[in-house]
N, C-alpha and C positions, 0 to 999 in steps of 0.2 A: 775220575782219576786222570785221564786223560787228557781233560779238560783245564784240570788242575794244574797239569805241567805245561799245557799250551802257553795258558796265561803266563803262569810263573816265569816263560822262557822271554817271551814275551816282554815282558815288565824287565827280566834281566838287560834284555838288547838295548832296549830304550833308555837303562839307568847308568851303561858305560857310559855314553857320551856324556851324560851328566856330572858324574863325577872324574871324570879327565878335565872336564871345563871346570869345573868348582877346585880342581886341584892343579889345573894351571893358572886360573885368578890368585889361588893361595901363595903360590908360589913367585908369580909377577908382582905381587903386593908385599912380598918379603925380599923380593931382589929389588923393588923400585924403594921402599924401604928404608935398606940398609947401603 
């Protein structure tokens, strides 16, 4: 169980930057664009 949330936190930390970059691409690609 423990374990479980290791991971899980884990995989959280690693997945913000992910999608802040996947949603500043979105967003530089709708303001370059229009």
């Amino acid at each position: 169980r423990i374990a479980t949330v290791v991971i899980g936190g884990v995989m959280a930390v690693e997945a913000v930057p992910m999608v802040l970059s996947a949603m500043g691409f979105t967003a530089a690609g709708i303001a370059s664009s229009s």
